[in-house]
DSSP file (Angstrom, degrees, kcal/mol; ACC not computed):
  #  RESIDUE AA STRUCTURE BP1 BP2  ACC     N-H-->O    O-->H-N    N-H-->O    O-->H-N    TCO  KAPPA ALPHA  PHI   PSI    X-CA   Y-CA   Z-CA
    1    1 A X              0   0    0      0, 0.0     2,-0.3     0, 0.0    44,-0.2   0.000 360.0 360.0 360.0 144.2  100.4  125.0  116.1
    2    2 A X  E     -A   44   0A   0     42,-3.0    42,-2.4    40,-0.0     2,-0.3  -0.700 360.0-141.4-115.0 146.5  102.1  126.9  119.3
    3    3 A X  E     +A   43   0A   0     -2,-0.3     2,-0.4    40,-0.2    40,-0.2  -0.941  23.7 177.4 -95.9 118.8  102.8  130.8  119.2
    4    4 A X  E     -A   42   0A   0     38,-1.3    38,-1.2    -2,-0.3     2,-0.6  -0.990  14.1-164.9-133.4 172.5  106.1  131.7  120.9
    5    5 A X  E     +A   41   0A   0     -2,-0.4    18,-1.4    36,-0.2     2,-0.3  -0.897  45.0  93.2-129.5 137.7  107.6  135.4  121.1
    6    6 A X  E     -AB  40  22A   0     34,-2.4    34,-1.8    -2,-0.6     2,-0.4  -0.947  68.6 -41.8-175.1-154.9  111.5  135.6  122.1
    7    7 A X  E     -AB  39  21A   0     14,-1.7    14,-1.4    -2,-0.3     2,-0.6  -0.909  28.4-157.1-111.7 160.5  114.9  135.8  120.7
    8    8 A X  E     +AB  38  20A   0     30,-6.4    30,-2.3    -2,-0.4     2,-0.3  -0.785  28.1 153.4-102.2 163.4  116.5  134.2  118.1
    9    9 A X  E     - B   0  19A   0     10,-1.6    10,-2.2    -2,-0.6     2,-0.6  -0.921  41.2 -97.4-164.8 157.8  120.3  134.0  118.3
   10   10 A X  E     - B   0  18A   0     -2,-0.3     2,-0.6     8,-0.2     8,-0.2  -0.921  21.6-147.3-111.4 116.4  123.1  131.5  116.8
   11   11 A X  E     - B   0  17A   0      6,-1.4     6,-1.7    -2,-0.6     5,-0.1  -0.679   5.4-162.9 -84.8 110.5  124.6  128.7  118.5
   12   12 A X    >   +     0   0    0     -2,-0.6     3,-0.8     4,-0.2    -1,-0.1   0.751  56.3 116.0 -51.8 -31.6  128.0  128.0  117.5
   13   13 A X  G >  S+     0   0    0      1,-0.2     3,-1.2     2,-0.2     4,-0.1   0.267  81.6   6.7 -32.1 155.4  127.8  124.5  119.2
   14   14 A X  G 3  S-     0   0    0      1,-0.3    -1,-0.2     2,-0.1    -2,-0.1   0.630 143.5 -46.7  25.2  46.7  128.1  121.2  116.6
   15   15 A X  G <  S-     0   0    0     -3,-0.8    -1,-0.3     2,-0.1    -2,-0.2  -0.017 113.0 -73.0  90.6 -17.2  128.9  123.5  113.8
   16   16 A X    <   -     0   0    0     -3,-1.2    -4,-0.2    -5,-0.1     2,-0.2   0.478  45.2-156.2 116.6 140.1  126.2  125.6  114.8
   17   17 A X  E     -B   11   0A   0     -6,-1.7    -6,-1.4    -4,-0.1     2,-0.4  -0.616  31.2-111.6-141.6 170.6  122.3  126.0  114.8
   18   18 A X  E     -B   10   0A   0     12,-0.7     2,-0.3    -8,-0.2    -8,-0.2  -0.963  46.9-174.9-123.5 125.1  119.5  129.0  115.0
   19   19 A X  E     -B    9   0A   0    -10,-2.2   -10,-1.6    -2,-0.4     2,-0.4  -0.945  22.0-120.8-130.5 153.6  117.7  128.4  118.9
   20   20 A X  E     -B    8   0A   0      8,-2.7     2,-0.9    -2,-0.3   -12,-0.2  -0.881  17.9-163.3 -93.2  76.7  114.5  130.4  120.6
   21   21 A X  E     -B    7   0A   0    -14,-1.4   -14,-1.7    -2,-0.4     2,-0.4  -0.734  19.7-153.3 -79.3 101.9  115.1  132.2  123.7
   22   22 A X  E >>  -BC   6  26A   0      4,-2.3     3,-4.8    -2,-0.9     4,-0.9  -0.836  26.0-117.9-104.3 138.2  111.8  132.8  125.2
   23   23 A X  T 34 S+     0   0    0    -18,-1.4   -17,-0.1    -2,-0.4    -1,-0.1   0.455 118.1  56.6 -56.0 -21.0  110.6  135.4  127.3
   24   24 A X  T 34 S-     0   0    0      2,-0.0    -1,-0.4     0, 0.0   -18,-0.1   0.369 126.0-104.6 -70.3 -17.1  109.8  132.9  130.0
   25   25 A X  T <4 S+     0   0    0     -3,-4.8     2,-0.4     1,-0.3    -2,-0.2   0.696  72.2 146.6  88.5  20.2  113.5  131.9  129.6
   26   26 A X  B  <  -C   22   0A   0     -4,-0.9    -4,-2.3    -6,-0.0     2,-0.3  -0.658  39.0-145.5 -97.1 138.0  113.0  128.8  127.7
   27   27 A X        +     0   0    0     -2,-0.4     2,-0.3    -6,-0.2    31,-0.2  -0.683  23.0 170.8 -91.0 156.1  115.6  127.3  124.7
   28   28 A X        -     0   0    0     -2,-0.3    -8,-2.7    29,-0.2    31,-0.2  -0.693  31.2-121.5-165.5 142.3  113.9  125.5  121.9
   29   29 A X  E     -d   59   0A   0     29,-1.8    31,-0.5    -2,-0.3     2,-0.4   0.240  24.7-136.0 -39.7 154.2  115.8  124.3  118.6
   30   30 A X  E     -d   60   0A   0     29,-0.1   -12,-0.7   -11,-0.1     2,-0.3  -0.878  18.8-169.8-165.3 146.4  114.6  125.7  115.5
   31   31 A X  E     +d   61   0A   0     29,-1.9    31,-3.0    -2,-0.4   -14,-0.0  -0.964  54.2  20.9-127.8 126.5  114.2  123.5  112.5
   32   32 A X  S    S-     0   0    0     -2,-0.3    30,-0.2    29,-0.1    28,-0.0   0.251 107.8  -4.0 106.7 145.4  113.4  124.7  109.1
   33   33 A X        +     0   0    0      1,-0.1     2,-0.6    29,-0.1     3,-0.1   0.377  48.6 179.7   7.9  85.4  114.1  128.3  107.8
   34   34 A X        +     0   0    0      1,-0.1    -1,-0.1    -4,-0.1    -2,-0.1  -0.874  21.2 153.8-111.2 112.6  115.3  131.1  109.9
   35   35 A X        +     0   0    0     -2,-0.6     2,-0.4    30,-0.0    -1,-0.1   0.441  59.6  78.0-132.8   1.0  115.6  133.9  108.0
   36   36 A X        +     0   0    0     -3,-0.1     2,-0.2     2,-0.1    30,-0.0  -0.934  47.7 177.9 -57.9 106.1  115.1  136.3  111.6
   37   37 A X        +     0   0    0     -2,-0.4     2,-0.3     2,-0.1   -28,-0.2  -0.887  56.4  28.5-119.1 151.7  117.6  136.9  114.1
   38   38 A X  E    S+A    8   0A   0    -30,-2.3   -30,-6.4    -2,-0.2    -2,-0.1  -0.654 112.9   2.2 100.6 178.8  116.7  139.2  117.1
   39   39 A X  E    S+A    7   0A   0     -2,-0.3   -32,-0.2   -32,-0.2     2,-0.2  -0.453  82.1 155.6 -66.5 142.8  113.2  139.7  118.7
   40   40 A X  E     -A    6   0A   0    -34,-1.8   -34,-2.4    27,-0.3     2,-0.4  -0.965  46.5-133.0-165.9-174.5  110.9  137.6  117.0
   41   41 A X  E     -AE   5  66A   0     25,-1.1    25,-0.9   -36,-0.2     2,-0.6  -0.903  30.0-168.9-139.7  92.1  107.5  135.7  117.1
   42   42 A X  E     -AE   4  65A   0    -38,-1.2   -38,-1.3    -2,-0.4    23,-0.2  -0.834   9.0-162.3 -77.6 108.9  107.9  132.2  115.8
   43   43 A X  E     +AE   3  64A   0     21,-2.5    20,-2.3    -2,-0.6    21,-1.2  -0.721  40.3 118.5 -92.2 135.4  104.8  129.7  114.9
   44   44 A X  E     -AE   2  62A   0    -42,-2.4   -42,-3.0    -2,-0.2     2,-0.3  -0.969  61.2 -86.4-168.2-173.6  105.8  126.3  114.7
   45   45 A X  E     - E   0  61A   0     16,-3.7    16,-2.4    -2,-0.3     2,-0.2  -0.943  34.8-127.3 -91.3 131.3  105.2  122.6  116.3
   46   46 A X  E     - E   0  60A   0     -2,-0.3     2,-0.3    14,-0.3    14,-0.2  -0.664  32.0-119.7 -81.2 143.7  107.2  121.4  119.2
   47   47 A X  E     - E   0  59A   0     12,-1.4    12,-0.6    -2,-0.2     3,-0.3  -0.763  19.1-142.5 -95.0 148.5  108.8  118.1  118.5
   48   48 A X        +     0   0    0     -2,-0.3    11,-0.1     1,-0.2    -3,-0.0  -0.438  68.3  59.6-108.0 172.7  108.1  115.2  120.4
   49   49 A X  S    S-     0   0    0     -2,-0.1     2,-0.4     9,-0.0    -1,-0.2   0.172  94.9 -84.6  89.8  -4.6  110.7  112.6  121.3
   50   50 A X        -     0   0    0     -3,-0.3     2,-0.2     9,-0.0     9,-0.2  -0.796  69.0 -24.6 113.6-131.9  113.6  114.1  123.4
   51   51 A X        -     0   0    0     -2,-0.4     2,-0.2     7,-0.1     7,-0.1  -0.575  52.2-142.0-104.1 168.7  116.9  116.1  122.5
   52   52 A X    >   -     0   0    0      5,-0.3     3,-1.4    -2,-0.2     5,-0.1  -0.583  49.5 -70.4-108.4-173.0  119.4  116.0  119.0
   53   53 A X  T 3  S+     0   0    0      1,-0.2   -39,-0.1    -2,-0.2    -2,-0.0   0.646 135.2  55.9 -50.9 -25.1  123.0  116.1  118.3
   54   54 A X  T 3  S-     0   0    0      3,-0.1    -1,-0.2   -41,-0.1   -41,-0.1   0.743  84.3-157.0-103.7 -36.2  122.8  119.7  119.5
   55   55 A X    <   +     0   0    0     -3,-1.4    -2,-0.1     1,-0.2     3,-0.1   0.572  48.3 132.4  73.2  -7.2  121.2  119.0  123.1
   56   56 A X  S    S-     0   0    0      1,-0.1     2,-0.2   -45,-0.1    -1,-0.2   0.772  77.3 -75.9 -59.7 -16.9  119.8  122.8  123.2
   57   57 A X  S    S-     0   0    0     -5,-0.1    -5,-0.3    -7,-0.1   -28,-0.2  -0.728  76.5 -38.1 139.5 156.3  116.2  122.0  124.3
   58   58 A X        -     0   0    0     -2,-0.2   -29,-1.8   -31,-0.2     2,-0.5   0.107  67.9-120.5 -32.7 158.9  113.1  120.6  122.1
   59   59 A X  E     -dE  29  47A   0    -12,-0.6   -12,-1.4   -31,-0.2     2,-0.4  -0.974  14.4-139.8-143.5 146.8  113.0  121.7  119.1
   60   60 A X  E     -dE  30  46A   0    -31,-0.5   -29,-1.9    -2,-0.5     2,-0.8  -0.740  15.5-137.1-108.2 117.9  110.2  123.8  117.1
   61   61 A X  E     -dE  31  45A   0    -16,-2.4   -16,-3.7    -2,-0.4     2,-0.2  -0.865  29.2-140.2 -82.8 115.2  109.3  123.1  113.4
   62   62 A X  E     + E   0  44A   0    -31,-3.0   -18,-0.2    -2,-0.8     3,-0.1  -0.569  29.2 174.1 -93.3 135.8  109.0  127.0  112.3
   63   63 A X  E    S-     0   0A   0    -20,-2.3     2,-0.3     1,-0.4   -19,-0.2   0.018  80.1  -5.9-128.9 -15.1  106.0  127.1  109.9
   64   64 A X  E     - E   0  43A   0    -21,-1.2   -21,-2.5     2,-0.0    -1,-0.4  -0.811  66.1-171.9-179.0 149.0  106.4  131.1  109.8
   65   65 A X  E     - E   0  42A   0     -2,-0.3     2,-0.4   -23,-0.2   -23,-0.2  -0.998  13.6-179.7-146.9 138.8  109.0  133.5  112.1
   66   66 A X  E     - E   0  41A   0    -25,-0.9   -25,-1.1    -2,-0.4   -30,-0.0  -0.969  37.8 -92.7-145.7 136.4  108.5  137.2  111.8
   67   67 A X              0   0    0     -2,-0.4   -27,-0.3   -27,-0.2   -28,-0.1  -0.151 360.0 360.0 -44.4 122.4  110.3  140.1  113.5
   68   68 A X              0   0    0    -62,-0.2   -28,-0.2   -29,-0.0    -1,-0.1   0.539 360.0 360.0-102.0 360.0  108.5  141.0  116.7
């Protein structure tokens, strides 16, 4: 399981999704519960296999997100 520290914000795109701005300036997806918007510190798995309907970046199955 991967640590990343960023923000989370909502992307209106394809009816509209919660994505991972990271301080490094990297997008990632987020799959599974987002109950955090704002600075935050998200644990999760990057998913393997390429992009989704949404096309923001890989995308992280959050196993915990906590306000950073």
């Amino acid at each position: 399981m991967a640590s990343f520290t960023g923000t989370v914000r909502h992307n209106d795109l394809e009816g509209g999704f919660y994505e991972l701005v990271t301080d490094d300036g990297d997008i990632y997806r987020l799959q599974g519960k987002v109950d955090v918007q704002g600075r935050a510190r998200v644990e999760g798995e990057i998913e393997s296999g390429g992009f989704g309907i949404h096309m923001s970046g890989p995308a992280i199955k959050v196993r915990k997100i906590e306000a950073a």
